[in-house]
Steps between C-alpha positions, in 0.01 A plus 500: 500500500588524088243514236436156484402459873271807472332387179411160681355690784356705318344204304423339769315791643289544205387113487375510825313822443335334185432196705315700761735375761604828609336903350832666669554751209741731737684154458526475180568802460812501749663202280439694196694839640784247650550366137494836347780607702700192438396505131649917477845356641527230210411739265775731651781215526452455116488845442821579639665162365375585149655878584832323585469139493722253268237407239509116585381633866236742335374227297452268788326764723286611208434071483404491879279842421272320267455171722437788753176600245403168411446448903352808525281366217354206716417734835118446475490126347294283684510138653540263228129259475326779756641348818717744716805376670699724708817258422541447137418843261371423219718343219535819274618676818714211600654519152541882452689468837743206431597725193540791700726355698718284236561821350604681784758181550612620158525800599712439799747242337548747245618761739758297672628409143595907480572531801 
């Protein structure tokens, strides 16, 4: 699982802690160690790229980096109007994630145009 899968867990996780639906904190805090790990590997991808990288590459990872934050940004938003759904995040969430992943899409196109 990326980022993005692990922040919507992890959102997920949280919302049904605040809705009382479930007071697993080990939980919580297993989706929160997951997405540290995966978040330590983007930050070392764009590391090295930005050590090495052609700067249209570095530009595009350090793109997908900050979609990466502005998800990370939205981890303990609630349910839109109070009502949990286990389907639909909220639409902050849902938004911060569509980015995240039209970036990345950037970021891929752009490294089969070098390649």
């Amino acid at each position: 699982m990326g980022c993005r899968a692990r922040l919507l867990a992890l959102n997920l996780v949280h919302r049904r802690v605040a809705e009382g639906l479930t007071s697993n904190e080990e939980l919580l805090d297993e989706h929160l160690e997951q997405y540290r790990q995966v978040r330590a590997k983007l930050r070392q991808v764009v590391a090295l790229l930005r050590l090495n990288g052609p700067d249209a590459l570095v530009e595009a990872a350090l793109r997908v980096r900050e979609a990466e934050r502005a998800l990370r940004a939205t981890r303990f938003t609630c349910d839109d109007g109070g009502r949990f759904n286990a389907d639909v995040p909220p639409q902050a969430v849902l938004d911060a994630a569509h980015a995240l992943e039209a970036v990345t899409h950037e970021f891929a196109a752009t490294a089969r145009k070098l390649a």
